[in-house]
N, C-alpha and C positions, 0 to 999 in steps of 0.2 A: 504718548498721544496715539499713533500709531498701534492698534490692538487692547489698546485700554479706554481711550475718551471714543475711536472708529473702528469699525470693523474692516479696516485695511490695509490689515499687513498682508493678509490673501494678495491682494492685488501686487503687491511688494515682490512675494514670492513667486507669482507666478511671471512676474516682469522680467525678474532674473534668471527664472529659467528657461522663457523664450529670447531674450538677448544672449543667453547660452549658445541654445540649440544655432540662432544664426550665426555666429560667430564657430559654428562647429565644434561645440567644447560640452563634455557629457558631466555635468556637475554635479561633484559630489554629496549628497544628502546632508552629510555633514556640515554643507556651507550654512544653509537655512539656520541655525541654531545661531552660529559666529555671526550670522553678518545682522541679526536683530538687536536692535538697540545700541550699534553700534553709528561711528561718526568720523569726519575727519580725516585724520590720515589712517586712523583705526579700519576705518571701511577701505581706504586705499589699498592697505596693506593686506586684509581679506579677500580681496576682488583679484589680485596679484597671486596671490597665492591659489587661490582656485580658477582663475580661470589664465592663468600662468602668463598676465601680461606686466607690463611696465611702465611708469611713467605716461606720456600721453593717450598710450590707448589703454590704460586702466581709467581712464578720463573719462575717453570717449564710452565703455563701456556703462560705466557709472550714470554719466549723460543719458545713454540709450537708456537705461533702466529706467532712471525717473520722469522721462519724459513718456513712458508707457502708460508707468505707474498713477501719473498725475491723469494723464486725460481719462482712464476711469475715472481719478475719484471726483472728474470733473464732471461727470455723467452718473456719479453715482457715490455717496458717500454718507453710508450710514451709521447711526449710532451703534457704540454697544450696550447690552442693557443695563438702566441704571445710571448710565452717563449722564445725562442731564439732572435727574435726580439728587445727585448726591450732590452735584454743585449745586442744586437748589438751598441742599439741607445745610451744605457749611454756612453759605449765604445768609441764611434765616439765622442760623447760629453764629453767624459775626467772626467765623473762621477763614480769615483769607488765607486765598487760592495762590499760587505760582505755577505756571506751566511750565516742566523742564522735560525739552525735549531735544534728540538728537538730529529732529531735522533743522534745513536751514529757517531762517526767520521767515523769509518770503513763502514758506510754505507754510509754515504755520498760521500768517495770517492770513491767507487766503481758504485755510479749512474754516477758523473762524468764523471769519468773513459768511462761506457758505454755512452753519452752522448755525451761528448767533450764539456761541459760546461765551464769544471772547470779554464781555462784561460780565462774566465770573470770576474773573483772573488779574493779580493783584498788579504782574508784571510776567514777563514771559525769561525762559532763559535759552538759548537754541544750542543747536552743534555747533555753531560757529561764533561761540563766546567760552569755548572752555579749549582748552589745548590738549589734553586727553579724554575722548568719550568711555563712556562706558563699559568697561566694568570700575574705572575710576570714577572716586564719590565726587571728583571736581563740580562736576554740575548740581549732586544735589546739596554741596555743600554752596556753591553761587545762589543755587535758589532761597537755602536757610538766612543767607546775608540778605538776602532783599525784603525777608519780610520783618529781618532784623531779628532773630529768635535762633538758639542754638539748637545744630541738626537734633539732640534728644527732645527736643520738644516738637518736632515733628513728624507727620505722617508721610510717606512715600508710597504712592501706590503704584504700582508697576505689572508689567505682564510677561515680559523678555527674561530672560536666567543673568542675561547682562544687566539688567535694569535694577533685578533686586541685588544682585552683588554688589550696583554701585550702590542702593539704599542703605545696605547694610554697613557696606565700608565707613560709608556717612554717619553711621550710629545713629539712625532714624528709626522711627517704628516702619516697619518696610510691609506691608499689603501687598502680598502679590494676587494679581486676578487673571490665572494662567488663561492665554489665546490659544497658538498655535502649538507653544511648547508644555510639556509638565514639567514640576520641580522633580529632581532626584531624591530620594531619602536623603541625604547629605542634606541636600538645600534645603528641605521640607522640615528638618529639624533647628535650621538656623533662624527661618525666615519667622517675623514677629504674628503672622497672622496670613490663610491660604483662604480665599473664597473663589466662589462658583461665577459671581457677579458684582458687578457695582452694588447693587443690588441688595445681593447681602453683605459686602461691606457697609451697608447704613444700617441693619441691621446690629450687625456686632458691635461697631463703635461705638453705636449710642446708646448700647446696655452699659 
């Protein structure tokens, strides 16, 4: 959802590294990459590790983030290109949608909500219905169960290096439509398909 359907993982990133700077902790570059597309105790675990807390004040840290993070995209939360588009096109072509994403439910339906996404979408799956986030396929394989279709008959599109690992694990056809990060040669070799945009993912699929 998060740098694939909105252009707000920016907001993400930049929320953790100002809950950084207050909390006095000079964060390592490296975190951005780990803590995308991640969830759960995944992110606890992350957050712990770089900004070297524990237990409730990795909590409260977590807290501070997204309550940064959110009143942007409450003030501001825009498509990325092609998002709307391509739900259009599955829609027209009778392809139902699953939203699997690693934030909580409550925030995903409130992107929605402000959006008018959310009647694209068959069923939603969040971070807080899988026990392991991403780079485990648990979630894209929750999502392939709901639309009743096994993950090789599915598409995964993704933006995160966590997102397509879990695509892949899933044994999905995995789209990545890099944001913030690029695929590595490794990963650029694995992955089923690399574009620029939504965009041209409609483009290629429907050739």
């Amino acid at each position: 959802m998060d740098g694939l359907l909105f252009d707000s993982e920016r907001a993400y990133q930049v929320s953790w590294r100002l809950t950084a700077e207050e909390h006095g902790i000079d964060l390592d570059p490296a975190f951005a990459k780990e803590i995308m597309g991640s969830s759960g105790q995944g992110t606890r675990d992350i957050v712990s590790k770089y900004y070297g807390t524990e237990g409730e004040t990795t909590e409260e840290i977590i807290h501070e983030t997204w309550e940064k993070a959110l009143a942007e995209m409450d003030r501001n939360l825009p498509l990325k290109k092609g998002a709307r588009e391509i739900l259009e096109f599955f829609k027209e072509n009778n392809v139902p949608c699953v939203l699997a994403s690693s934030s909580p439910r409550a925030v995903i339906d409130k992107y929605m909500k402000k959006s008018g996404l959310g009647g694209y979408f068959a069923d939603f799956v969040s971070g807080q219905d899988v026990q392991h986030g991403k780079p485990s396929p648990e979630i894209f394989l929750k999502a392939a169960e709901k639309l009743g279709l096994p993950p090789h008959d599915c598409y995964v599109f993704e933006d995160s290096i966590n997102g397509v690992e879990a695509g892949l694990r899933a044994g999905a056809f995995t789209v990545m439509v890099p944001d913030l990060m690029q695929p590595s040669e490794e990963l650029s070799r694995r992955v089923s398909l690399i574009c620029e945009s939504l965009s041209e993912a409609i483009e290629k699929i429907s050739n």
